[in-house]
N, C-alpha and C positions, 0 to 999 in steps of 0.2 A: 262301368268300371271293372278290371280286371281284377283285380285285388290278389296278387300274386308276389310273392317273392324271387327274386331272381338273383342267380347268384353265376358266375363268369372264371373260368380258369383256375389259378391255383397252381401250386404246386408240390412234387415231393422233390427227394436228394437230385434226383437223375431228370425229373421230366416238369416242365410247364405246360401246363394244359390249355385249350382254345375251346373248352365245350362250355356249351349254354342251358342252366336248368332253370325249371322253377317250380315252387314248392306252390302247390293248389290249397292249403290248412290240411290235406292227408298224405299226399304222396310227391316225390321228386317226379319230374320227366325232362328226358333231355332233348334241347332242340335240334334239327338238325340245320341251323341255319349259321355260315359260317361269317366270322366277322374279322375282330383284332386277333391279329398273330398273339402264339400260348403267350403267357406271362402269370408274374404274380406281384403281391407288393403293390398292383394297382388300387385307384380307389372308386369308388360308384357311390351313386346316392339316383334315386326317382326324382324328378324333374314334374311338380303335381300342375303345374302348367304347361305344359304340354307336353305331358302326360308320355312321355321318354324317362329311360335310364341312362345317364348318363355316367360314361367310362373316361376316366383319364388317368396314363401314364404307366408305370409299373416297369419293370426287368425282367425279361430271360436270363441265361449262362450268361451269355457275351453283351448287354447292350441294357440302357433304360431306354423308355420310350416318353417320346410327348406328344403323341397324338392322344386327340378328345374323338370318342363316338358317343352313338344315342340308341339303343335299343327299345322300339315302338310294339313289341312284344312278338311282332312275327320276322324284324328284317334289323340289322345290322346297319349303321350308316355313319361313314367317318365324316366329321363335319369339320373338323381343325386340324391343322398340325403345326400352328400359332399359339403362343403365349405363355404360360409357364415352362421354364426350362426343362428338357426332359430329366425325369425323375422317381422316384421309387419311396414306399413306404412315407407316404403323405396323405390327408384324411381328407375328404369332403364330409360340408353337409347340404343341404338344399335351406333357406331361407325363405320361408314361404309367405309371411309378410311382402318380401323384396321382389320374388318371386327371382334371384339369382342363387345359383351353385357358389359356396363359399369354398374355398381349398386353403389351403394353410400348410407349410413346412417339406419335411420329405429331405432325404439326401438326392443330389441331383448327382447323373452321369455316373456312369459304373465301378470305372477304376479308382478313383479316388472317395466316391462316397461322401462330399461335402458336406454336412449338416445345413440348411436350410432354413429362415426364419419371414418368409415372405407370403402374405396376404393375394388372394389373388380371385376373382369375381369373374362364372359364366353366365350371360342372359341370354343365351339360347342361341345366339350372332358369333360372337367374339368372349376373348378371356380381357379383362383388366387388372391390372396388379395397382392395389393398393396400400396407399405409406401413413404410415403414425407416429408421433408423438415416442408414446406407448403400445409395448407391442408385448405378447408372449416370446422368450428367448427362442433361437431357431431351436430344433429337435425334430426326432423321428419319430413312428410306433406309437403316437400319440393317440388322443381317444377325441374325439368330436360325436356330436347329434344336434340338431335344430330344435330348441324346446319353443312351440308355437303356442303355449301358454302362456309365455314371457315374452316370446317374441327376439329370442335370444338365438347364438347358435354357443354353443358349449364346449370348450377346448379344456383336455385337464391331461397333466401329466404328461408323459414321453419320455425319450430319452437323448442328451447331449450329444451322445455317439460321446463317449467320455466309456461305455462299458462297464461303471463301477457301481453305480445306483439310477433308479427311476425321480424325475421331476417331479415334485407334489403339486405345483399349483395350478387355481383353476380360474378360466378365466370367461369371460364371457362379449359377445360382439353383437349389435346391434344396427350395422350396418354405416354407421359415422365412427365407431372408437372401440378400440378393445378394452375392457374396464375385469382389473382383476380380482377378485372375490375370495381367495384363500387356497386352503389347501387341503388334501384328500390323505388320510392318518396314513395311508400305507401309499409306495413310490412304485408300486410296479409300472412296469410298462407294456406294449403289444396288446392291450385290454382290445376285447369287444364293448361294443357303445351301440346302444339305441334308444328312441324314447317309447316309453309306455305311454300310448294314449288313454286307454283306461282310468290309469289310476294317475297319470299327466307326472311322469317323474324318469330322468334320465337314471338307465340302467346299463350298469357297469359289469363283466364278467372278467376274471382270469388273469393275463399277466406274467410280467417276470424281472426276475432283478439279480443284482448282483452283476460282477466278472464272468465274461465267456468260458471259464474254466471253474465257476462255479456257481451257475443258473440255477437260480431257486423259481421253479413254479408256483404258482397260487390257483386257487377255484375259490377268491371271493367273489362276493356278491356285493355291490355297491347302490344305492340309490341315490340322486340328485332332487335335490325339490325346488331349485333355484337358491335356495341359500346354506342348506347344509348337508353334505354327507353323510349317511346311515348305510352300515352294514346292515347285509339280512341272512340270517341263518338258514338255512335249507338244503337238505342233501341233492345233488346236482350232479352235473358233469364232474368231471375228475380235472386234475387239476392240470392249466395249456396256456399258452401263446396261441394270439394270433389267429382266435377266432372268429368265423362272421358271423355277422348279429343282425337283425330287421325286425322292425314291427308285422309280425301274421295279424291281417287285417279281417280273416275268416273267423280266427279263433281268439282275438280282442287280446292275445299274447305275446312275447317277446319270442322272437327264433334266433336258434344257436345251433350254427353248425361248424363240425371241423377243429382246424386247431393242429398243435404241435404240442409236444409233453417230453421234449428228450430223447424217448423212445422210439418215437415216429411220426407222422402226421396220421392224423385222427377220419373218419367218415361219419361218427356221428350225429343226429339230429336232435334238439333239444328244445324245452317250451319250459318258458317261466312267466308265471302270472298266479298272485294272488285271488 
Protein backbone atom coordinates (compact mmCIF):
# COMPACT_ATOMS: atom_id res chain seq x y z
CA UNK A 1 0.00 0.00 0.00
CA UNK A 2 1.17 3.27 -1.02
CA UNK A 3 -0.58 5.38 1.39
CA UNK A 4 -0.06 8.71 -0.40
CA UNK A 5 -2.14 11.57 -1.21
CA UNK A 6 -2.42 12.79 -4.47
CA UNK A 7 -3.53 15.88 -5.75
CA UNK A 8 -3.78 16.91 -9.84
CA UNK A 9 -4.01 20.50 -11.51
CA UNK A 10 -5.66 23.56 -10.25
CA UNK A 11 -5.73 26.65 -10.92
CA UNK A 12 -5.00 30.37 -10.71
CA UNK A 13 -6.69 33.83 -12.79
CA UNK A 14 -4.41 33.11 -15.96
CA UNK A 15 -3.31 29.49 -15.82
CA UNK A 16 -4.60 25.72 -15.36
CA UNK A 17 -2.33 23.55 -14.40
CA UNK A 18 -1.53 19.54 -15.62
CA UNK A 19 1.02 18.62 -12.88
CA UNK A 20 0.88 15.64 -10.71
CA UNK A 21 1.98 15.66 -6.66
CA UNK A 22 1.83 13.60 -3.87
CA UNK A 23 2.10 14.19 -0.45
CA UNK A 24 4.29 11.17 1.35
CA UNK A 25 2.72 12.43 5.42
CA UNK A 26 6.19 14.95 5.21
CA UNK A 27 6.74 16.45 1.94
CA UNK A 28 4.97 17.24 -1.61
CA UNK A 29 6.96 15.77 -4.97
CA UNK A 30 5.95 16.39 -8.26
CA UNK A 31 5.48 13.83 -10.85
CA UNK A 32 6.78 13.93 -14.07
CA UNK A 33 4.33 11.90 -15.57
CA UNK A 34 1.98 13.50 -18.12
CA UNK A 35 -1.71 12.62 -18.31
CA UNK A 36 -5.23 14.99 -18.60
CA UNK A 37 -4.77 18.34 -20.24
CA UNK A 38 -4.51 21.53 -17.18
CA UNK A 39 -7.84 22.12 -15.74
CA UNK A 40 -9.63 22.71 -12.53
CA UNK A 41 -13.13 22.33 -11.01
CA UNK A 42 -12.44 18.68 -11.64
CA UNK A 43 -13.09 16.01 -9.22
CA UNK A 44 -10.94 12.77 -7.94
CA UNK A 45 -11.49 10.26 -5.23
CA UNK A 46 -9.07 6.67 -4.76
CA UNK A 47 -10.58 3.88 -6.14
CA UNK A 48 -9.52 1.15 -2.89
CA UNK A 49 -10.35 -1.69 -5.31
CA UNK A 50 -8.25 -1.27 -7.56
CA UNK A 51 -6.23 0.60 -6.11
CA UNK A 52 -6.31 3.86 -9.02
CA UNK A 53 -7.20 7.48 -8.52
CA UNK A 54 -9.70 8.29 -10.28
CA UNK A 55 -10.18 11.77 -12.25
CA UNK A 56 -13.29 13.09 -13.93
CA UNK A 57 -14.23 16.21 -15.71
CA UNK A 58 -13.43 19.81 -14.93
CA UNK A 59 -12.73 23.14 -17.27
CA UNK A 60 -10.00 25.15 -18.62
CA UNK A 61 -10.44 29.04 -20.21
CA UNK A 62 -12.47 27.74 -23.09
CA UNK A 63 -14.10 24.23 -22.52
CA UNK A 64 -15.47 21.59 -19.72
CA UNK A 65 -14.32 18.16 -20.03
CA UNK A 66 -15.80 14.56 -19.68
CA UNK A 67 -13.35 12.38 -19.87
CA UNK A 68 -12.62 9.88 -16.82
CA UNK A 69 -8.72 8.74 -16.04
CA UNK A 70 -7.10 6.42 -13.35
CA UNK A 71 -3.88 7.29 -11.77
CA UNK A 72 -1.99 3.84 -10.66
CA UNK A 73 0.60 6.05 -8.82
CA UNK A 74 3.38 5.82 -11.59
CA UNK A 75 1.21 6.16 -15.18
CA UNK A 76 -1.74 8.21 -16.23
CA UNK A 77 -4.61 6.25 -18.34
CA UNK A 78 -7.77 7.71 -19.98
CA UNK A 79 -10.27 4.91 -19.59
CA UNK A 80 -13.69 6.89 -20.69
CA UNK A 81 -14.83 9.73 -22.47
CA UNK A 82 -18.70 8.16 -21.95
CA UNK A 83 -21.20 9.00 -19.59
CA UNK A 84 -21.79 11.96 -17.59
CA UNK A 85 -22.05 15.13 -19.47
CA UNK A 86 -18.99 17.05 -19.56
CA UNK A 87 -18.75 19.19 -16.61
CA UNK A 88 -17.34 21.25 -13.91
CA UNK A 89 -17.38 21.72 -10.13
CA UNK A 90 -19.10 18.39 -9.34
CA UNK A 91 -18.04 16.08 -6.31
CA UNK A 92 -17.15 12.53 -6.14
CA UNK A 93 -16.85 9.95 -3.49
CA UNK A 94 -15.78 6.22 -3.70
CA UNK A 95 -18.39 3.78 -2.09
CA UNK A 96 -16.42 1.20 -0.62
CA UNK A 97 -19.12 -1.09 0.59
CA UNK A 98 -20.27 -0.91 -3.50
CA UNK A 99 -17.07 -0.79 -4.42
CA UNK A 100 -18.28 2.13 -7.17
CA UNK A 101 -17.20 5.98 -7.69
CA UNK A 102 -20.48 7.91 -6.67
CA UNK A 103 -20.49 11.58 -8.73
CA UNK A 104 -23.44 13.76 -8.27
CA UNK A 105 -24.31 17.53 -9.64
CA UNK A 106 -21.74 19.95 -11.14
CA UNK A 107 -22.81 22.65 -13.92
CA UNK A 108 -22.27 20.97 -17.20
CA UNK A 109 -20.64 22.83 -20.54
CA UNK A 110 -18.90 26.17 -20.32
CA UNK A 111 -20.84 28.76 -21.75
CA UNK A 112 -23.98 28.40 -20.23
CA UNK A 113 -23.12 26.84 -16.93
CA UNK A 114 -26.35 24.78 -16.33
CA UNK A 115 -26.82 23.60 -12.67
CA UNK A 116 -26.90 19.91 -12.65
CA UNK A 117 -28.84 17.60 -10.26
CA UNK A 118 -28.01 13.96 -11.56
CA UNK A 119 -26.65 10.82 -9.82
CA UNK A 120 -24.24 8.97 -11.74
CA UNK A 121 -22.05 5.52 -10.79
CA UNK A 122 -18.21 4.27 -12.04
CA UNK A 123 -17.36 0.48 -11.44
CA UNK A 124 -14.10 0.57 -12.85
CA UNK A 125 -15.77 -0.42 -16.75
CA UNK A 126 -18.32 2.19 -17.51
CA UNK A 127 -20.35 5.33 -15.84
CA UNK A 128 -24.25 4.69 -15.15
CA UNK A 129 -26.44 7.48 -14.21
CA UNK A 130 -28.97 6.75 -11.68
CA UNK A 131 -32.84 8.15 -11.19
CA UNK A 132 -34.92 8.71 -7.86
CA UNK A 133 -37.84 9.19 -6.45
CA UNK A 134 -36.01 11.56 -4.24
CA UNK A 135 -33.03 13.25 -4.89
CA UNK A 136 -30.80 16.27 -3.57
CA UNK A 137 -31.87 19.57 -5.77
CA UNK A 138 -29.27 19.94 -8.79
CA UNK A 139 -26.18 22.42 -7.39
CA UNK A 140 -22.59 23.00 -7.56
CA UNK A 141 -19.39 23.59 -5.03
CA UNK A 142 -21.16 21.06 -3.01
CA UNK A 143 -19.34 18.90 -0.21
CA UNK A 144 -19.43 14.83 -0.50
CA UNK A 145 -17.03 12.08 1.47
CA UNK A 146 -17.93 8.22 1.78
CA UNK A 147 -18.45 7.67 5.51
CA UNK A 148 -17.60 3.61 5.65
CA UNK A 149 -18.82 3.39 9.14
CA UNK A 150 -22.33 3.92 8.05
CA UNK A 151 -21.70 2.82 4.93
CA UNK A 152 -23.06 6.04 3.51
CA UNK A 153 -21.65 8.45 0.92
CA UNK A 154 -22.48 12.20 2.42
CA UNK A 155 -23.69 15.09 0.22
CA UNK A 156 -24.43 18.53 2.19
CA UNK A 157 -24.90 21.88 1.03
CA UNK A 158 -23.78 23.75 -2.42
CA UNK A 159 -24.86 26.11 -4.15
CA UNK A 160 -28.14 26.67 -6.91
CA UNK A 161 -25.99 28.84 -9.18
CA UNK A 162 -28.78 31.29 -7.66
CA UNK A 163 -25.22 33.44 -6.31
CA UNK A 164 -27.36 34.72 -3.30
CA UNK A 165 -26.94 32.11 -0.39
CA UNK A 166 -25.26 28.41 0.30
CA UNK A 167 -27.99 25.15 0.51
CA UNK A 168 -28.00 23.87 4.06
CA UNK A 169 -29.08 20.40 3.61
CA UNK A 170 -27.61 17.09 4.05
CA UNK A 171 -28.22 14.24 2.65
CA UNK A 172 -27.11 10.76 2.61
CA UNK A 173 -26.93 7.65 -0.11
CA UNK A 174 -26.71 4.19 0.34
CA UNK A 175 -26.59 2.90 -3.02
CA UNK A 176 -30.63 2.24 -3.59
CA UNK A 177 -32.09 5.90 -2.30
CA UNK A 178 -30.92 9.15 -1.35
CA UNK A 179 -32.65 9.67 2.18
CA UNK A 180 -32.29 13.33 3.63
CA UNK A 181 -31.14 13.84 7.23
CA UNK A 182 -31.17 17.76 7.81
CA UNK A 183 -29.34 20.63 7.80
CA UNK A 184 -25.79 22.22 8.56
CA UNK A 185 -26.48 25.77 10.87
CA UNK A 186 -24.24 27.65 8.46
CA UNK A 187 -24.91 27.73 4.12
CA UNK A 188 -21.63 28.22 2.88
CA UNK A 189 -20.54 26.65 0.08
CA UNK A 190 -17.08 25.44 -2.06
CA UNK A 191 -16.25 23.57 1.54
CA UNK A 192 -13.44 20.96 1.70
CA UNK A 193 -14.88 17.32 2.84
CA UNK A 194 -13.25 14.36 4.02
CA UNK A 195 -13.65 11.58 6.34
CA UNK A 196 -11.54 10.99 9.50
CA UNK A 197 -10.94 7.60 9.99
CA UNK A 198 -9.58 7.88 13.30
CA UNK A 199 -12.10 9.40 15.12
CA UNK A 200 -14.79 7.90 11.91
CA UNK A 201 -16.50 11.54 11.45
CA UNK A 202 -16.88 13.57 8.32
CA UNK A 203 -14.88 16.74 8.22
CA UNK A 204 -15.81 19.91 6.87
CA UNK A 205 -13.44 22.99 6.27
CA UNK A 206 -14.07 26.76 4.74
CA UNK A 207 -16.53 27.85 2.31
CA UNK A 208 -18.31 30.92 1.12
CA UNK A 209 -21.44 32.68 0.60
CA UNK A 210 -23.40 35.51 -0.27
CA UNK A 211 -23.59 37.64 -3.96
CA UNK A 212 -20.53 37.63 -6.31
CA UNK A 213 -20.14 41.25 -5.25
CA UNK A 214 -20.18 40.30 -1.89
CA UNK A 215 -18.22 36.93 -0.92
CA UNK A 216 -18.10 36.39 2.62
CA UNK A 217 -15.28 33.76 3.39
CA UNK A 218 -15.47 31.36 6.41
CA UNK A 219 -12.55 28.98 8.12
CA UNK A 220 -15.05 26.82 9.97
CA UNK A 221 -14.50 23.75 10.99
CA UNK A 222 -17.40 21.32 10.73
CA UNK A 223 -17.77 17.66 12.08
CA UNK A 224 -20.33 14.90 10.83
CA UNK A 225 -21.00 11.88 13.01
CA UNK A 226 -23.73 10.48 10.82
CA UNK A 227 -26.40 12.26 12.47
CA UNK A 228 -25.35 15.66 13.73
CA UNK A 229 -23.35 18.55 12.92
CA UNK A 230 -20.69 20.00 15.48
CA UNK A 231 -18.56 22.93 15.00
CA UNK A 232 -14.99 22.74 16.30
CA UNK A 233 -13.03 25.50 17.41
CA UNK A 234 -9.38 25.56 16.52
CA UNK A 235 -6.97 28.17 15.13
CA UNK A 236 -6.29 26.92 11.44
CA UNK A 237 -5.95 27.93 8.08
CA UNK A 238 -7.26 31.35 7.39
CA UNK A 239 -10.34 31.72 5.97
CA UNK A 240 -10.98 30.10 1.67
CA UNK A 241 -12.85 28.48 -0.98
CA UNK A 242 -12.27 25.76 -2.68
CA UNK A 243 -9.88 23.76 -0.81
CA UNK A 244 -8.60 20.07 -1.08
CA UNK A 245 -8.93 17.99 1.47
CA UNK A 246 -7.91 13.77 1.90
CA UNK A 247 -7.49 11.52 4.52
CA UNK A 248 -3.06 11.49 5.38
CA UNK A 249 -3.06 7.89 5.95
CA UNK A 250 0.84 8.13 7.44
CA UNK A 251 -0.20 10.53 9.92
CA UNK A 252 -3.98 9.03 10.91
CA UNK A 253 -5.00 13.03 9.94
CA UNK A 254 -7.08 15.10 7.86
CA UNK A 255 -4.85 17.19 4.68
CA UNK A 256 -5.63 20.58 3.63
CA UNK A 257 -4.28 22.12 0.89
CA UNK A 258 -4.79 25.38 -1.10
CA UNK A 259 -7.80 27.32 -1.68
CA UNK A 260 -8.83 30.83 -2.77
CA UNK A 261 -9.59 33.78 -0.04
CA UNK A 262 -10.33 36.88 -2.49
CA UNK A 263 -7.05 37.78 -2.53
CA UNK A 264 -5.55 35.04 -4.34
CA UNK A 265 -5.11 31.38 -4.56
CA UNK A 266 -3.43 30.00 -1.58
CA UNK A 267 -0.10 27.12 -1.53
CA UNK A 268 -0.61 26.12 1.72
CA UNK A 269 -0.54 22.74 3.49
CA UNK A 270 -2.42 21.83 6.44
CA UNK A 271 -3.27 18.75 9.06
CA UNK A 272 -6.21 18.45 11.42
CA UNK A 273 -6.55 15.79 13.89
CA UNK A 274 -7.45 15.56 17.33
Amino acid sequence: MRRKVVLFGGRTLTTRYADTWEWNGTTWTASTATGPAGRANHAMVYDAARQVVVLFGGSDNGQAFGDTWTWNGTTWTQVSTTGPAARSRHRMAYDAQRQRVVLFGGVTGFATLAVVGDTWEWDGVSWTQRTFGSAPSARNYHAMAYDPVRQRVMLNGGSDGSNTSGLTDTWTYDGVSWTLQGALSAGAYGKGASFDERRQRVIEFGGYSGPTTATVFTNELWEWDGSTWAPQTAPGPSARRWPAMAWDGVNQKTLLFGGEDGNGFLGDTWQWGL
